[in-house]
C-alpha positions as CSV (number, residue, x, y, z in Angstrom):
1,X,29.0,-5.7,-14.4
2,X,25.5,-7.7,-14.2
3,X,22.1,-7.6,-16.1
4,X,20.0,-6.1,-12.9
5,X,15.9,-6.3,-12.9
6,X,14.8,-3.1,-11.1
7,X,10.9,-3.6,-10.8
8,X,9.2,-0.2,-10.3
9,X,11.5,1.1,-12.8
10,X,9.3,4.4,-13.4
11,X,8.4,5.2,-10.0
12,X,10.2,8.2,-7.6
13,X,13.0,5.5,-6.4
14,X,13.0,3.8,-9.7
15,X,13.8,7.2,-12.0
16,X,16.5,7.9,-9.7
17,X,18.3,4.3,-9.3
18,X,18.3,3.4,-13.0
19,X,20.5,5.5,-14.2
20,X,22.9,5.0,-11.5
21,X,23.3,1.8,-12.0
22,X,23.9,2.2,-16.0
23,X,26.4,4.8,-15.2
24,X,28.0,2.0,-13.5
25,X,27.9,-0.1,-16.1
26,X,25.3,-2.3,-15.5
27,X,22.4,-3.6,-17.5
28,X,19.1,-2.4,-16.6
29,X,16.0,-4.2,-17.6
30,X,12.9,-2.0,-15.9
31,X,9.5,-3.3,-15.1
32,X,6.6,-0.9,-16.0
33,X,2.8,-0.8,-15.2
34,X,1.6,0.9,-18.0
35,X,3.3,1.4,-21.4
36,X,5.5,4.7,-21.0
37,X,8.9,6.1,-21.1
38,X,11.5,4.5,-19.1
39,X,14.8,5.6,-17.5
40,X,17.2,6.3,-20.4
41,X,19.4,3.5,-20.9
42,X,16.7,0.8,-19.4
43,X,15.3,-2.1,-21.3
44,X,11.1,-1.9,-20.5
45,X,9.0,-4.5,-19.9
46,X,5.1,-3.7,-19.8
47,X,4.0,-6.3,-16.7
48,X,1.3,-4.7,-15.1
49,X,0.1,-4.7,-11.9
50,X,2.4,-6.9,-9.9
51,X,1.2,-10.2,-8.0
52,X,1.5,-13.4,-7.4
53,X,0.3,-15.1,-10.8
54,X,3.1,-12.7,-12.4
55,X,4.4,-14.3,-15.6
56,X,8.8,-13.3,-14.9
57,X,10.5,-15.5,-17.4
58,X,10.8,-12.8,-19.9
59,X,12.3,-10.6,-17.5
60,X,14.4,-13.1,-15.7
61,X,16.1,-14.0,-18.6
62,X,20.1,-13.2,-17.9
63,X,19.6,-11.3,-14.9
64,X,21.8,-11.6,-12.1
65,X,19.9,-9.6,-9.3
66,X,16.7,-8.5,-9.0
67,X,16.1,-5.2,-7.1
68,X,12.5,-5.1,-5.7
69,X,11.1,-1.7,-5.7
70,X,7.2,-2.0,-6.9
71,X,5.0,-1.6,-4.1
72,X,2.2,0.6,-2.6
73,X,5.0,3.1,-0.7
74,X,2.1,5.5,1.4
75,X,-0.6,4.3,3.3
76,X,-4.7,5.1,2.5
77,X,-6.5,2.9,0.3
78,X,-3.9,0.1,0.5
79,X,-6.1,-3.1,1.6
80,X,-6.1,-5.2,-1.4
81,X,-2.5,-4.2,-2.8
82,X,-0.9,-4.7,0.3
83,X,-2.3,-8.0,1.0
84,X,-0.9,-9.5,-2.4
85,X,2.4,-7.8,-1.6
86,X,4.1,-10.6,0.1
87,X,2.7,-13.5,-2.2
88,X,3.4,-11.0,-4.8
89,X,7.5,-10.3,-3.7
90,X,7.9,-14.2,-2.8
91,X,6.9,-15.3,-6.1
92,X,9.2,-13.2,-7.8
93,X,12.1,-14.7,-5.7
94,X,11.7,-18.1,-6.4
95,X,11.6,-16.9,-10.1
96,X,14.5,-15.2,-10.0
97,X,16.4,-18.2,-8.4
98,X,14.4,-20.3,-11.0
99,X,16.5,-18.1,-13.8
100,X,19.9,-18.4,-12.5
101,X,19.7,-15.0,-10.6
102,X,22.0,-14.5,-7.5
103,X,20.5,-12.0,-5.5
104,X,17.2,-10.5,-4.6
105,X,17.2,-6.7,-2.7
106,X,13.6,-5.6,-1.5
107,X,13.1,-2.2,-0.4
108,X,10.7,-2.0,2.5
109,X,10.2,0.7,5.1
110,X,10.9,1.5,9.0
111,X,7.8,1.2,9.7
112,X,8.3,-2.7,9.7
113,X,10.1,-2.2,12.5
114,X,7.4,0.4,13.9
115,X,5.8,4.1,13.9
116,X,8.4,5.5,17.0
117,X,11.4,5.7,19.0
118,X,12.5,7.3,22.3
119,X,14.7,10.4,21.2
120,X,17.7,8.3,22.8
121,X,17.1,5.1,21.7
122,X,17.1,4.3,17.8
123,X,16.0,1.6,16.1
124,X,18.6,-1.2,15.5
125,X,18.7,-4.0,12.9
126,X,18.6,-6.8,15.5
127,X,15.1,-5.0,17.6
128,X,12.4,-7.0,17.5
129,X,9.8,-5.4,15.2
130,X,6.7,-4.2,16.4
131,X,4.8,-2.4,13.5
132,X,1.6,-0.1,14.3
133,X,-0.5,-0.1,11.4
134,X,-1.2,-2.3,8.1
135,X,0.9,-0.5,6.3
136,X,4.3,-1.7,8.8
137,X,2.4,-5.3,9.2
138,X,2.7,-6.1,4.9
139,X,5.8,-4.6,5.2
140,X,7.4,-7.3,7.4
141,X,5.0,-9.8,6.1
142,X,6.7,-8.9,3.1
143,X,10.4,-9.2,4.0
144,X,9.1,-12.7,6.2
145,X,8.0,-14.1,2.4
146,X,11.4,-12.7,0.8
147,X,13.7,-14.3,2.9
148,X,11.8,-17.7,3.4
149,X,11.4,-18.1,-0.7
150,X,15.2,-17.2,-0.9
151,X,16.0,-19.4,1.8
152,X,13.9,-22.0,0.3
153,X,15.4,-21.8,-3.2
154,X,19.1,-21.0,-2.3
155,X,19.1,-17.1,-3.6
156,X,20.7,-14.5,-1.6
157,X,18.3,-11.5,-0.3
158,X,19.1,-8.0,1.1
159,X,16.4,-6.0,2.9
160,X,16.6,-2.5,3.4
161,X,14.2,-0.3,5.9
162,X,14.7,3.3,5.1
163,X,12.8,6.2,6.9
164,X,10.8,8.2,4.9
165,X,12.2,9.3,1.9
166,X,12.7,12.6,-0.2
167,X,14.3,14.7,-2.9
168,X,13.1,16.4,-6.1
169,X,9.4,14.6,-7.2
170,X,8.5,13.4,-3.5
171,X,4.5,13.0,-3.5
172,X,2.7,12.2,0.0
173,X,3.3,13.9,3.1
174,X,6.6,15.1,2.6
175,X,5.1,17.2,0.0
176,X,2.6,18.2,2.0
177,X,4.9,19.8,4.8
178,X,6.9,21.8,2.5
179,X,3.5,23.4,1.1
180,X,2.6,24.3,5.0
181,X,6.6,25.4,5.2
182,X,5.7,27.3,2.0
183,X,2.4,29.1,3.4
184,X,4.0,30.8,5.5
185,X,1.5,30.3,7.8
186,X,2.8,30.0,12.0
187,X,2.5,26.4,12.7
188,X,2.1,25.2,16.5
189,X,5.8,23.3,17.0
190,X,8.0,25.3,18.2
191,X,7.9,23.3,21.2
192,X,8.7,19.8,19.6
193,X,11.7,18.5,20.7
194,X,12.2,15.5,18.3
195,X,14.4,13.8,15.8
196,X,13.5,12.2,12.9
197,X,15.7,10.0,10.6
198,X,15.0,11.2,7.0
199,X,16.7,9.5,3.9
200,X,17.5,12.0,1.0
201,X,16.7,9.7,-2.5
202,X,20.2,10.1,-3.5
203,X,21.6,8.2,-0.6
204,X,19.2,5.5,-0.9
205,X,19.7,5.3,-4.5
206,X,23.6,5.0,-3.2
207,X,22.8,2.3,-1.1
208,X,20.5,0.1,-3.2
209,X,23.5,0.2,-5.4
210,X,26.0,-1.5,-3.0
211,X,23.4,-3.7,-1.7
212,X,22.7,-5.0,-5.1
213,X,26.5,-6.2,-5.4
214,X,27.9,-5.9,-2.1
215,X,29.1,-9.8,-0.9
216,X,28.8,-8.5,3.0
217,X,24.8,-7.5,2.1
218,X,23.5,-11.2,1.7
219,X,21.3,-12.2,4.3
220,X,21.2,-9.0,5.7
221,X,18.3,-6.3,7.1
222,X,20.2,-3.0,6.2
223,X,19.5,0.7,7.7
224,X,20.1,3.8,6.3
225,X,19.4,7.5,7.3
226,X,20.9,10.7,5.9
227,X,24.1,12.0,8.1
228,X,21.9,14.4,9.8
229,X,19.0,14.2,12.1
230,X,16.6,17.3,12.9
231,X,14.0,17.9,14.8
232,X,10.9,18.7,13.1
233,X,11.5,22.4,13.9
234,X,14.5,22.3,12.6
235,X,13.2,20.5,9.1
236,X,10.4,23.3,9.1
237,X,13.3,26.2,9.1
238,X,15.3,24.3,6.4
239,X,12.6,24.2,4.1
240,X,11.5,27.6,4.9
241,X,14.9,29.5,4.6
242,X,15.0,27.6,1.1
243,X,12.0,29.1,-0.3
244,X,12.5,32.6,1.5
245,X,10.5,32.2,4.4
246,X,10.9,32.3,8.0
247,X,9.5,29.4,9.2
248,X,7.2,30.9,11.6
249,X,6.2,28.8,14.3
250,X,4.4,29.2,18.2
251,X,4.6,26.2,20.8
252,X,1.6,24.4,22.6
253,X,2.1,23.2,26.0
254,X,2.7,19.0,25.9
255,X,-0.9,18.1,27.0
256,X,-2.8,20.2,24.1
257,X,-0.1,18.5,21.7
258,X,-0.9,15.1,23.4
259,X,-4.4,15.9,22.8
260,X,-4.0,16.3,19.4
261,X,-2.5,13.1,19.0
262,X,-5.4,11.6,20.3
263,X,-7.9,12.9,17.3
264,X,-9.2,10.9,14.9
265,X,-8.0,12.6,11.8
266,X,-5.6,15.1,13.4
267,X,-3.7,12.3,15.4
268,X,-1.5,10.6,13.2
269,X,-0.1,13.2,11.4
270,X,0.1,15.2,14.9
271,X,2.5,11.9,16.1
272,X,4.5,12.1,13.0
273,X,5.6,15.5,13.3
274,X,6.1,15.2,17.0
275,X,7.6,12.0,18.3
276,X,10.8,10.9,17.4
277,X,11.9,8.2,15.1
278,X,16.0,7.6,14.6
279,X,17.3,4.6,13.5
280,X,20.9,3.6,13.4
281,X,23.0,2.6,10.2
282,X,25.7,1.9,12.0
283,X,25.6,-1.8,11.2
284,X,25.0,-0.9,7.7
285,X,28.2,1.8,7.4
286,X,30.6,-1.0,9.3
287,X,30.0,-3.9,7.4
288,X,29.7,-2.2,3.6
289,X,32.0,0.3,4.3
290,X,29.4,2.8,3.2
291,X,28.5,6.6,4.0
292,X,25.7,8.9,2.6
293,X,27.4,10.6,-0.4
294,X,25.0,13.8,0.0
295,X,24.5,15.9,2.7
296,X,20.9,16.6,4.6
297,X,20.7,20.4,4.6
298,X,21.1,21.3,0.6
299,X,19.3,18.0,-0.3
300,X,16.5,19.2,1.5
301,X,16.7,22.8,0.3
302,X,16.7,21.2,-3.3
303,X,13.8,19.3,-2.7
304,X,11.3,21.9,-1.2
305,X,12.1,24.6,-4.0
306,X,12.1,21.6,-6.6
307,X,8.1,21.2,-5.2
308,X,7.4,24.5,-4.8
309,X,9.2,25.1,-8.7
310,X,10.5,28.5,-8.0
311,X,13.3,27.5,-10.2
312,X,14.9,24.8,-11.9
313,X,16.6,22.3,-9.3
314,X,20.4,21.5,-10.1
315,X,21.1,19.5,-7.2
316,X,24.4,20.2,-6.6
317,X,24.8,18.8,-3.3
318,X,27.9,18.6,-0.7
319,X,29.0,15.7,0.1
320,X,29.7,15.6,3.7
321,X,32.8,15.6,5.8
């Protein structure tokens, strides 16, 4: 078992990795922004807002690996914080190998790599990345400043690049969709014929876990996706049939949907929900022997009537064939 700095400890991914890593055995020391509860079973530190002038000793102190989590995860209003994010994630890393520590994991984003995919042609590890906004650009400038510090100061880094992820407390857009799925309200795509890669938080969670200790993870740009793909009708009729709805939908011809992804404010969402973006995790299945322990379907029933709190959420998920 190892002493394990999880930055972000209080955040959406942070709440749920902590205490799967101290059910494991491990000890957890958890980074906070503001003075507040932690994880149960976490040792906080109050550090603030992250960056490169950070002060780690403290924290460093005995650890092992550091798992990176803190960082802006949506776009809007990110200028300033994600510009400091890869001095910011660097400079932890040579700390870390400073202190003795072993291993550093960050957790980035697909959109590093960029914003879509043809429907038969997923994203792979080895593609060259080609990211579409700001947000992708810090992303990879990020992992670039990662694995030249650990490089540089002979620590071992992992980098994973889920798809967008969900389960019980999801804020953002995800939330927003199962609101609209919610409304009941007919939405206009019926006639998208898509698949998106999602990542339920308890499969990342999984992951992070076996990257953290993993020998076969060093070095390594890691993928991930829940078992199942949908298209986004089929992700609307999910969280629809969860909460009691239909999921009523109409389709627009392709050129009025093109058009819509040519509007200033309509646009990008309008490409989300319509173009496809897979990735495969075959690489990252093969080499750490490792599956998604919790099926897509309940996971994502779970997670819309956790948001729309029609009842307490148990999460007692399938795992999958």
């Amino acid at each position: 078992m190892a002493r394990i700095l999880v930055t972000g400890a209080a955040g959406f991914i942070g709440q749920a990795l902590c205490p799967v890593l101290v059910a494991s055995g491990h000890e957890i020391v958890g980074t906070l922004r503001h003075p507040g509860p932690a994880p149960a079973g976490v040792v906080p530190l109050i550090v603030g807002e992250i960056g490169p002038q950070t002060q780690w000793s403290a924290a460093l102190r005995g650890v092992e690996v550091v798992i990176h989590l803190a960082a802006r995860a949506h776009r809007g209003g990110a200028g300033a914080a994600l510009a400091r994010e890869p001095a910011a994630a660097a400079a932890l890393g040579r700390a870390a190998a400073r202190a003795g520590a072993h291993r550093i994991v960050l957790l980035s984003s697909i959109k590093a790599m960029g914003e879509a995919t043809l429907p038969d042609r997923p994203f792979r590890p080895d593609d060259p990345p080609l990211p579409a906004d700001a947000y992708g650009r810090a992303k990879l400038a990020t992992e670039r400043a990662v694995a030249r510090a650990a490089e540089a100061d002979g620590i071992e880094y992992a980098i994973l690049r889920p798809p967008l992820v969900y389960g019980p407390g999801v804020k953002a857009n995800f939330r927003a969709l199962i609101r609209l799925a919610a409304s009941g309200l007919p939405l206009p795509l019926a006639g998208i014929d898509n698949r998106r890669s999602l990542l339920f938080i308890g499969n990342l969670v999984d992951l992070v876990a076996a990257a953290a200790m993993h020998p076969a993870a060093g070095g390594r740009i890691l993928l991930a996706r829940d078992a199942e793909e949908l298209s986004t009708p089929g992700l609307i009729r999910v969280l629809a049939n969860a909460l009691g709805r239909q999921g009523r939908m109409f389709a627009l011809p392709s050129w009025a949907l093109a058009a819509l992804r040519r509007l200033p404010l309509a646009g990008p969402p309008m490409a989300r929900l319509s173009l496809s973006l897979r990735l495969d995790d075959s690489t990252t299945r093969a080499m750490l022997g490792w599956a998604p322990p919790f099926a897509a379907s309940p996971a994502l029933a779970a997670t819309a009537r956790a948001v729309a709190g029609n009842k307490p959420v148990r999460c007692e998920l399938a795992r999958p064939d």
